[in-house]
C-alpha positions as CSV (number, residue, x, y, z in Angstrom):
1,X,86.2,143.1,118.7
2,X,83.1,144.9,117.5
3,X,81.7,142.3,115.2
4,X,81.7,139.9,118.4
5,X,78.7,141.8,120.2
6,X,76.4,142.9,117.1
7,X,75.0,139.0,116.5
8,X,75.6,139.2,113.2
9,X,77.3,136.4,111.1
10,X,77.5,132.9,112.2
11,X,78.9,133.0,115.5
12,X,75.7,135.5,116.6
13,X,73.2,133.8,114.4
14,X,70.5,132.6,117.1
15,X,68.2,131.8,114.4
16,X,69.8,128.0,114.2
17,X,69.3,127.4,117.7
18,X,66.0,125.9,117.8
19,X,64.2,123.1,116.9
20,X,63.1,123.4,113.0
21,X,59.6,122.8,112.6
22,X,59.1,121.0,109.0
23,X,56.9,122.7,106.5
24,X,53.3,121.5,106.0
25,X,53.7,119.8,102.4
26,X,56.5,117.8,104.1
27,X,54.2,116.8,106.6
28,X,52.1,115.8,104.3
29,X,54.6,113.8,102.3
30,X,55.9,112.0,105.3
31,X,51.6,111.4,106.3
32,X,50.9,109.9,102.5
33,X,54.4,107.8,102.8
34,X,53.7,106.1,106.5
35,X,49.7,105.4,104.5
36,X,51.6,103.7,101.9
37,X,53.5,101.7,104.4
38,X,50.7,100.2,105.8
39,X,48.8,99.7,103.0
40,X,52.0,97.6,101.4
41,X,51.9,95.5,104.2
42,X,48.0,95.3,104.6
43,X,48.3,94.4,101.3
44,X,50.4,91.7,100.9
45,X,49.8,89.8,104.3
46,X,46.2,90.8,104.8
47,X,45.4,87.4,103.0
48,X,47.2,85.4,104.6
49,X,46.7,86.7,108.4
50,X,42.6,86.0,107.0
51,X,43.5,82.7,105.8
52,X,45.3,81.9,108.9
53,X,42.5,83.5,111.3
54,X,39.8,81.3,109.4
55,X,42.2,77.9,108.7
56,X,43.8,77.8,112.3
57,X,42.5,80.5,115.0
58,X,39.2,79.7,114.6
59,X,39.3,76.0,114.2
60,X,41.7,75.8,117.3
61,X,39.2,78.4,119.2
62,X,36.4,76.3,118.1
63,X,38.1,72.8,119.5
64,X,38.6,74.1,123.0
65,X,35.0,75.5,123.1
66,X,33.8,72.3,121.8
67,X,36.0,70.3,124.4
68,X,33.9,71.7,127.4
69,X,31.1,69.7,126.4
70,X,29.4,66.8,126.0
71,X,28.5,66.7,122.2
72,X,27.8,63.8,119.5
73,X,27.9,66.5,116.6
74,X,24.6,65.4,115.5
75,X,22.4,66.8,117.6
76,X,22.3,70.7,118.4
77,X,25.4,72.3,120.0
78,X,22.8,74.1,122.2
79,X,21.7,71.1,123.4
80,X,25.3,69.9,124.3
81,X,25.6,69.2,127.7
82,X,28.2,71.5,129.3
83,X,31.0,69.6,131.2
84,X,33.8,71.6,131.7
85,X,36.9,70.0,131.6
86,X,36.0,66.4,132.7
87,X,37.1,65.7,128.8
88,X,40.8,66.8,129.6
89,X,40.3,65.0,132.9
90,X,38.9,61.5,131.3
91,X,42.1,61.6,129.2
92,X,44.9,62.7,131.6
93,X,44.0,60.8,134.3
94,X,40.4,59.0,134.2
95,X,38.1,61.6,134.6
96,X,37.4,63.3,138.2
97,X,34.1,60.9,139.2
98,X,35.4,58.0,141.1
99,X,32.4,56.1,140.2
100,X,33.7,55.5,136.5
101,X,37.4,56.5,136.7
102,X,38.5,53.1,136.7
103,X,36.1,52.1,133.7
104,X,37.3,55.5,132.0
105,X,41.1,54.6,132.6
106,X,40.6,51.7,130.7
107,X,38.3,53.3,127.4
108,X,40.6,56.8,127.5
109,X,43.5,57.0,129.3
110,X,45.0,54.1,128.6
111,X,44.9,54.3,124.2
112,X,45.1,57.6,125.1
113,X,48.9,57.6,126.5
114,X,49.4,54.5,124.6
115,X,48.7,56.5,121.4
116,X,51.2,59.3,122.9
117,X,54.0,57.0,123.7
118,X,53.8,55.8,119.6
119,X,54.5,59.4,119.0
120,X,57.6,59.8,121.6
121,X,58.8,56.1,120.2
122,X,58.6,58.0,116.5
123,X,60.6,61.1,117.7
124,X,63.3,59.2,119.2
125,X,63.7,56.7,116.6
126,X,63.7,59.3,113.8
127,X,66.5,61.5,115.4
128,X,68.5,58.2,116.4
129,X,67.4,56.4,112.4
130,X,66.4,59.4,110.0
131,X,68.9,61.9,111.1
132,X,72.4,59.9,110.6
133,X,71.2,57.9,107.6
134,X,70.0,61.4,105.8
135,X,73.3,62.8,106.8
136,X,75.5,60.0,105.4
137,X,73.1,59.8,102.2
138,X,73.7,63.3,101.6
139,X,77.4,63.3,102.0
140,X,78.2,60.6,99.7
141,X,75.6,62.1,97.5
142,X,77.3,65.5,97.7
143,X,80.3,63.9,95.4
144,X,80.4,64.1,92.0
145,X,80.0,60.7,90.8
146,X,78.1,59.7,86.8
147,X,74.2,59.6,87.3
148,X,74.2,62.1,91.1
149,X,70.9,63.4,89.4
150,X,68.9,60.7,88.7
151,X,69.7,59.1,92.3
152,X,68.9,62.4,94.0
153,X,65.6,62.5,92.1
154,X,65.1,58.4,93.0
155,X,65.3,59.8,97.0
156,X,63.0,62.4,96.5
157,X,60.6,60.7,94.6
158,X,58.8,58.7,97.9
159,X,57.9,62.1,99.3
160,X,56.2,63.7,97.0
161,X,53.8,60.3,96.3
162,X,50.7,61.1,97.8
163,X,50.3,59.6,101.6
164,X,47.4,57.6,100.5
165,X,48.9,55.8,97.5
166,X,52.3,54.8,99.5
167,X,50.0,53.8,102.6
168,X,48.3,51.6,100.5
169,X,50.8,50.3,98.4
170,X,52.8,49.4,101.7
171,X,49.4,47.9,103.0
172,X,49.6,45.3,100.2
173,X,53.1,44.9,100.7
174,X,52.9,44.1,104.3
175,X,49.9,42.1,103.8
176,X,50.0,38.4,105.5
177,X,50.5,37.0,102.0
178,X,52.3,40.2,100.4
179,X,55.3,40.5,99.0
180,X,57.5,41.2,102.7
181,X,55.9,37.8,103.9
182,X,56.6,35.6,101.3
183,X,60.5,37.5,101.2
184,X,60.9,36.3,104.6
185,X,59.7,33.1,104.5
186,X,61.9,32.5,101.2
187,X,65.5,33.2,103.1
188,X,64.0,31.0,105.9
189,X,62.3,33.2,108.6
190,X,59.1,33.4,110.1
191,X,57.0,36.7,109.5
192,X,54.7,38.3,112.7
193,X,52.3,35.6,113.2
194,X,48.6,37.5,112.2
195,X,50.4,39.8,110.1
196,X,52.8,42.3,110.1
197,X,50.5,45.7,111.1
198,X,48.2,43.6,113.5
199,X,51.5,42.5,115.4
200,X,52.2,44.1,119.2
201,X,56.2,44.3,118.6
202,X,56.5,44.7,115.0
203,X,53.3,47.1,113.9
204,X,55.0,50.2,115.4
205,X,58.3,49.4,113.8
206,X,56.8,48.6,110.8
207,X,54.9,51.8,110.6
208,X,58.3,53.7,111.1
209,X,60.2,52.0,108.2
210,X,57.3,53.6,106.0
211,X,57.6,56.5,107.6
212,X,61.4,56.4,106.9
213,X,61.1,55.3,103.2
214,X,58.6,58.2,103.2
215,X,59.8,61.3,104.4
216,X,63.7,60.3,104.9
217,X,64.0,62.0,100.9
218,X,63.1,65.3,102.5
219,X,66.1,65.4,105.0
220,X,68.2,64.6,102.3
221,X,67.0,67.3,100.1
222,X,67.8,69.8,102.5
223,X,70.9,68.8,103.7
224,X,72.2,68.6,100.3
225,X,70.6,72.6,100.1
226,X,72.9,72.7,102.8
227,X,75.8,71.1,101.9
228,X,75.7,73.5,98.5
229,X,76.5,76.6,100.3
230,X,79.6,75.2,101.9
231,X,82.8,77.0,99.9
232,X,84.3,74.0,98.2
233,X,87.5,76.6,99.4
234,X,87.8,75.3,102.5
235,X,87.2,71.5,101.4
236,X,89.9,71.7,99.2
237,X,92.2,73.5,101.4
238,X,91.7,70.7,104.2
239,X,92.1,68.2,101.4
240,X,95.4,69.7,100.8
241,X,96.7,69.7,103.9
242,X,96.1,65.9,104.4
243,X,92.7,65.8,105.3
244,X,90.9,62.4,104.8
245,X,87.3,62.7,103.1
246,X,86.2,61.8,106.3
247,X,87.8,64.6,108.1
248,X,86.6,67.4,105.9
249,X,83.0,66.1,106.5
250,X,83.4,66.2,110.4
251,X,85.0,69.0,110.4
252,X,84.0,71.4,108.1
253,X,80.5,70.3,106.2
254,X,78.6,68.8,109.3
255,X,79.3,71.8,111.3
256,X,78.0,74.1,108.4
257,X,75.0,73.0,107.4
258,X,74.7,72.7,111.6
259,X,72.0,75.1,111.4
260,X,69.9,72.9,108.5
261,X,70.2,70.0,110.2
262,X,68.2,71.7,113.4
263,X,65.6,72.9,111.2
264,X,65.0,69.8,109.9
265,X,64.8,68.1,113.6
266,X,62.4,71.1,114.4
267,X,60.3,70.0,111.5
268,X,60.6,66.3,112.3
269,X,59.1,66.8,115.6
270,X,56.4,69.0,115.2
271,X,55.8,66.3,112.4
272,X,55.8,63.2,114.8
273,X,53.6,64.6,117.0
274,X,50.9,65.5,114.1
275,X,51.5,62.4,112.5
276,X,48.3,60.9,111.1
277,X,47.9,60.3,107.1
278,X,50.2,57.5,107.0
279,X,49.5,56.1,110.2
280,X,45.3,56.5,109.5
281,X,45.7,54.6,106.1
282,X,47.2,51.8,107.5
283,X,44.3,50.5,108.7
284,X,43.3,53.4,111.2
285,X,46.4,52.9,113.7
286,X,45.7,48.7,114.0
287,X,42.6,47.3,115.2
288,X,43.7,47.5,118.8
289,X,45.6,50.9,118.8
290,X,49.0,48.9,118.1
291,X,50.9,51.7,116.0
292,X,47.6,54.5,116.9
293,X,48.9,58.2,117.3
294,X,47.2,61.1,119.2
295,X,45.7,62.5,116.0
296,X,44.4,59.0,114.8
297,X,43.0,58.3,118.4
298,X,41.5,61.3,118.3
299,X,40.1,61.2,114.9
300,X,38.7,57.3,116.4
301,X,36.8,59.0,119.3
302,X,35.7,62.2,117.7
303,X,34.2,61.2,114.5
304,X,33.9,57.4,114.8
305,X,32.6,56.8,117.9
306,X,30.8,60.3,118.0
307,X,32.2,61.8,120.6
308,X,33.3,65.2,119.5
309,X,33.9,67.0,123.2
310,X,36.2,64.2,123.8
311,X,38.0,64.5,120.3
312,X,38.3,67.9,120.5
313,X,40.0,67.9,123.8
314,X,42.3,65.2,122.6
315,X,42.7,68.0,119.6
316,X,43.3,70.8,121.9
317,X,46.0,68.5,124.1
318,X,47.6,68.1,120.3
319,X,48.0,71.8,119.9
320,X,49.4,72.6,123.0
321,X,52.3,70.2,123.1
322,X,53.1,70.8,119.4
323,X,53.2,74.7,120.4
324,X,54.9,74.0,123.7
325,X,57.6,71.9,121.8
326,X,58.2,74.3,119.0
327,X,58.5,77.6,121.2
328,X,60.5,75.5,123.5
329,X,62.8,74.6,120.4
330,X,62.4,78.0,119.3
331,X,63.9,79.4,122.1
332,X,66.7,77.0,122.7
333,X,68.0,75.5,119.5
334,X,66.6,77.8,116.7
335,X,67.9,81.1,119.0
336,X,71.4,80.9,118.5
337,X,71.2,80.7,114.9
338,X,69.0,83.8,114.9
339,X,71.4,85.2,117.0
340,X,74.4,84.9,114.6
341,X,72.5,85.1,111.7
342,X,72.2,88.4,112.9
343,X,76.0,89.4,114.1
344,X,77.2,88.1,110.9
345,X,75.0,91.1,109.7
């Protein structure tokens, strides 16, 4: 056919072929748009990536700077003495001079891993304590039953009381001739002999049960968040077909609120290992370390003993093992929720 050889119409149209270039004042448009972008975003977390440079970088950047000397904080950081890391050393391991390892071991390494092992004995006994007794609080709480709110508000209430107040309050309490004493010498028992924080076996654990009573409203709070999103569908349908109240909760709510229940360990344990309000108003971690943590040893040494390279080693030790645990966690735990939060996309 003769049309097929002229290029004319669609079928000989070469003009399409190519790439189409977009006019200048489109350009333009998409230019001013991508601005805008950034701008949004500059906007809105600019303040906070400041706030987090000047509240955390630089403190954390200052404490490993500070850890490679030997300092006092009084006198002039220039005329620190530089050191290296002989302050990871002296609290690892004794230091690296043989001379004084042996005096060191016994002034830093020892309260030192003593202080770490309070915060290992708080992690375990908070997932094998906190975690079920949260659970089994917010499941019964999770019924409908006359008064729910004003119990769920009760729970709460302990966390949101200042650290200081309830340390203090619990101070008295604990007291040789508080309150817990006197209850236990009333139904016959003997209480710690020197008192209860000042004990060896019972300071620790005594220091966890306020812990508890403390924070245990939290996990509660948010497994009961948790617990809301679960279609009362499927509870009902179990319930139909013969499930016991029991079952349904093993087999339907726990695993569902699954992915609350590992925040709230993540949180727990990045809070265990920071763990120092509580621990510092009850009389500073004991007078002889007997409940100490890493952050209340390291407060002792940097600011009370004036030795601010050491404390801020101790500080930088702190940071590391809270960020090694939580990218750890992260990349473990935390991953596989990411992951199907995003397939269920």
């Amino acid at each position: 056919m003769e049309t097929s050889g002229k290029g004319a119409g669609p079928v000989g149209d070469t003009s399409s072929a190519g790439p189409r270039t977009a006019s200048p004042d489109v350009m333009a448009m998409r230019r001013q748009d991508q601005r805008r972008k950034w701008g949004e975003i500059a906007f809105f977390t600019g303040p906070g990536l400041i706030l987090f440079a000047l509240f955390v970088l630089f403190p954390v950047a200052s404490a490993a700077r500070y850890s490679l000397y030997k300092w006092n904080g009084i006198k002039k950081f220039s005329e620190a003495e530089f050191i290296g890391f002989e302050n990871y050393a002296r609290a690892l391991w004794g230091g690296n001079d043989p001379a004084t390892r042996e005096a060191f071991k016994t002034a830093y390494t020892e309260p030192f891993w003593e202080a770490l092992s309070h915060n290992l004995l708080i992690i375990v006994a908070s997932m094998a304590v906190q975690l079920p007794l949260a659970l089994l609080i917010a499941l019964v709480l999770n019924r409908k039953f006359p008064g729910r709110s004003f119990v769920r508000v009760v729970i709460f209430a302990p966390y949101v009381i200042s650290e200081v107040i309830a340390g203090v309050m619990w101070f008295i309490i604990f007291d040789p001739n508080g309150i817990a004493t006197k209850f236990m010498e009333s139904i016959g028992l003997n209480a710690p002999s020197g008192g209860w924080f000042e004990s060896q076996t019972w300071g620790i654990w005594t220091v966890f049960f306020i812990v508890t009573w403390k924070y245990l409203g939290l996990a509660i709070i948010l497994f009961l968040a948790g617990l809301s999103g679960v279609p009362q569908e499927l509870q009902e349908a179990a319930s139909i077909d013969g499930a016991s109240w029991w079952q349904v909760q093993r087999r339907i709510n726990i695993p569902l609120i699954g992915p609350t229940i590992r925040i709230w360990v993540f949180l727990s344990l990045i809070g265990s290992i920071q763990l120092f309000d509580m621990v510092w108003v009850l009389n500073r971690g004991g007078t002889q370390g007997q409940y100490a943590t890493i952050a209340t040893f390291m407060m002792q040494f940097g600011y009370f003993r004036k030795d601010v390279g050491f404390g801020s080693a101790v500080a930088v030790i702190m940071f590391l093992i809270s960020l090694i645990v939580a990218v750890a966690y992260m990349l473990t735990i935390l991953r596989r929720d990411n992951d199907n939060s995003e397939l269920a996309r």
